[in-house]
C-alpha positions as CSV (number, residue, x, y, z in Angstrom):
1,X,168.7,63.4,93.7
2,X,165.2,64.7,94.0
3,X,162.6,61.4,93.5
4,X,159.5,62.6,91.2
5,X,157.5,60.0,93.4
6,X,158.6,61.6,96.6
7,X,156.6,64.6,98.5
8,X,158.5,68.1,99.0
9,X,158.3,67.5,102.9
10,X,160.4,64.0,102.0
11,X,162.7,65.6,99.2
12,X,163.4,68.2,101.6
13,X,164.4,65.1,104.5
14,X,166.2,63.1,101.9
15,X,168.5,66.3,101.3
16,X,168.9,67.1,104.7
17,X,169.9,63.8,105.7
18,X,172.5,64.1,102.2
19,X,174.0,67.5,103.6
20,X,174.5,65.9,107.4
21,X,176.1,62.8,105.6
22,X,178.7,65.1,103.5
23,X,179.4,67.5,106.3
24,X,180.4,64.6,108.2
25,X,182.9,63.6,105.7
26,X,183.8,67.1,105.3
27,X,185.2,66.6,109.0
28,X,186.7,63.5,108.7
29,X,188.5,64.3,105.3
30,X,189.8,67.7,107.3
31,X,191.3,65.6,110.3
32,X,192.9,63.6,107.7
33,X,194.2,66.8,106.0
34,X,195.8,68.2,109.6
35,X,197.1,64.7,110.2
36,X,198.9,64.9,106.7
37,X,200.1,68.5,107.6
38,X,201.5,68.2,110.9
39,X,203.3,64.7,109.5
40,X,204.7,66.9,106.8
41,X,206.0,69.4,108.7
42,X,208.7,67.7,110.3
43,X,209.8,67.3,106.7
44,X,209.8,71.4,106.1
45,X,213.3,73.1,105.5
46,X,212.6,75.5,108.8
47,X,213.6,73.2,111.8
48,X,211.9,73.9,114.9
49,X,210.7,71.9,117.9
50,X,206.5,70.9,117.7
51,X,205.3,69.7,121.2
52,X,203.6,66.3,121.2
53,X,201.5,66.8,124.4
54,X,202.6,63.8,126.2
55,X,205.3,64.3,129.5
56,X,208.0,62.4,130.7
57,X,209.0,62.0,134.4
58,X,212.9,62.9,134.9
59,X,214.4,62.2,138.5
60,X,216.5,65.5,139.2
61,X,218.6,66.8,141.4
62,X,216.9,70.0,144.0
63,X,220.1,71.4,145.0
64,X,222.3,70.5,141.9
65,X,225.0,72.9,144.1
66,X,225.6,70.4,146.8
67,X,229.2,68.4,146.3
68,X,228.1,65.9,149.0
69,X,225.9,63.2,147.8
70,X,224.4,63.1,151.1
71,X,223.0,66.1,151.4
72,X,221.5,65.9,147.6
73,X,218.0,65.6,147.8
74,X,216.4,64.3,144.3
75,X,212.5,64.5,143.2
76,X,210.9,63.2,140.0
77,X,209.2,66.1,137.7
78,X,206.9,65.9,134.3
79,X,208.9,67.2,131.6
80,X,207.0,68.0,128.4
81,X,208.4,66.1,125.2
82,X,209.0,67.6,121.6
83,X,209.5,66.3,117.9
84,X,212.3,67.6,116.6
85,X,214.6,67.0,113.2
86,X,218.1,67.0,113.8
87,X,219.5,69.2,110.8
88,X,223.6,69.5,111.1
89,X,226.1,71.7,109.1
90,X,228.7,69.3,107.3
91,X,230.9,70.2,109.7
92,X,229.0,67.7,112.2
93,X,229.5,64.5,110.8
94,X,226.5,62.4,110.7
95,X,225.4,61.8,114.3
96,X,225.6,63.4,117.4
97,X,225.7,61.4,120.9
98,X,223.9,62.4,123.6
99,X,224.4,60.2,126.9
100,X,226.2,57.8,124.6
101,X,223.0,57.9,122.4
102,X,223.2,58.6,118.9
103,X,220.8,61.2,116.9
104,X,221.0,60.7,112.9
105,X,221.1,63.9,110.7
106,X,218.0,63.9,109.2
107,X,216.1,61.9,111.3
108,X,213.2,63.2,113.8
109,X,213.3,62.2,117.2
110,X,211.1,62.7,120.6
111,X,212.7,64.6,122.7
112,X,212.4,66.2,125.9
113,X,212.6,69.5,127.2
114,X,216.0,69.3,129.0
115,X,217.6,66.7,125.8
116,X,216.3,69.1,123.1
117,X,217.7,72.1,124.8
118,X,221.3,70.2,124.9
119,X,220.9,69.1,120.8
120,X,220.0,72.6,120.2
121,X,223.0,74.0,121.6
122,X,225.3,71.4,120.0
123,X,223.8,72.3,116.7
124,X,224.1,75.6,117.6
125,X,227.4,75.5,118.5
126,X,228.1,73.2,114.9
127,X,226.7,76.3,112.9
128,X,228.4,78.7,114.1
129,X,232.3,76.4,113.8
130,X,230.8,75.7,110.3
131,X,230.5,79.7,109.8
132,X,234.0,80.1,111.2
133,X,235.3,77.5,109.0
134,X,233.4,78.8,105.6
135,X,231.7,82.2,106.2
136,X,228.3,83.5,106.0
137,X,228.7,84.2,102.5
138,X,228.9,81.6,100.1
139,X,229.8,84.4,97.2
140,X,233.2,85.6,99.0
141,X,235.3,86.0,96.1
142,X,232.8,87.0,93.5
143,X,233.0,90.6,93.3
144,X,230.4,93.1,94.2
145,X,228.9,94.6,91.2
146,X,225.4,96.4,91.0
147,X,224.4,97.4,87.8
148,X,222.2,100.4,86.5
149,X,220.6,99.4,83.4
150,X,219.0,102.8,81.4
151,X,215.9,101.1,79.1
152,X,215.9,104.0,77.6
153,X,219.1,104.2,75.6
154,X,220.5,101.0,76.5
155,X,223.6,101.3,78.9
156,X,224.7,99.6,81.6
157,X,226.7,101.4,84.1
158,X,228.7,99.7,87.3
159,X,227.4,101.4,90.7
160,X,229.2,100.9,94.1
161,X,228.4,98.2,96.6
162,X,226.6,101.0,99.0
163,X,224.1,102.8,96.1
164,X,220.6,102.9,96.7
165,X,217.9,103.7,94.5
166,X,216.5,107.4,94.1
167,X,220.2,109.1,95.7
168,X,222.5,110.3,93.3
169,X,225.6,108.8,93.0
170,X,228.8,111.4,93.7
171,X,231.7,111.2,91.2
């Protein structure tokens, strides 16, 4: 608020010094905001992996193709991490085990690059028994009907499954 008492060169200061004090709240309530988002999106229907930017070191085999343990050479590597929800088809019980660890439906874990490759698959692989198990289509034994509605006069005629709009239909 402008002072009466005040020169314009001090007005002028006071609502300078207003603007710098709401733009910096302006940041901070926008970090808050993206905070809020990225929180929320491990909540969203659409699953997918979001990168946390830390690394984990994995010891691993170099030559995985050797049989003698001898000759296996190991060396320890930085393997990005991810957050990622475990979502399973009803199919896949409530958990799924991975190195004798369990991973809650539901529930969002960190995981790296190598385990979230593996609990993709496994969900994967759930989806697609669920599918073989259920179908696709949750409508299979409803019939196919499309329906041609004329607003002019009022009827309704049945059209086949295959009729698209603006070709004639052949009787």
């Amino acid at each position: 608020m402008a002072d009466a008492n005040l020169s314009k060169e001090e007005q002028i200061a006071a609502l300078r010094a207003e603007i710098d004090r709401l733009n910096g709240a302006l940041v901070i309530e926008q970090q808050k905001n993206e905070d809020a988002q990225r929180r929320a999106a491990f909540f969203s229907t659409t699953v997918e992996e979001i990168p946390t930017g830390r690394f984990v070191t994995r010891k691993m085999a170099l030559r995985p193709w050797e049989k003698d343990e001898d000759d296996q050479q190991w060396g320890e590597y930085k393997v990005p991490t991810f957050m990622y929800k475990i979502d399973m088809p009803a199919v896949g019980g409530v958990d799924l085990k991975l190195n004798g660890e369990p991973y809650q439906h539901g529930q969002v874990y960190e995981l790296d690059l190598y385990q979230l490759r593996a609990v993709k698959e496994i969900i994967f692989r759930l989806q697609a028994h669920e599918a073989s198990i259920h179908g696709n289509d949750d409508d299979v034994y409803r019939p196919r009907v499309s329906k041609e509605i004329n607003l002019r006069t009022g009827t309704i005629r049945n059209l086949p499954v295959n009729w698209v709009p603006g070709i004639p239909v052949r009787q």
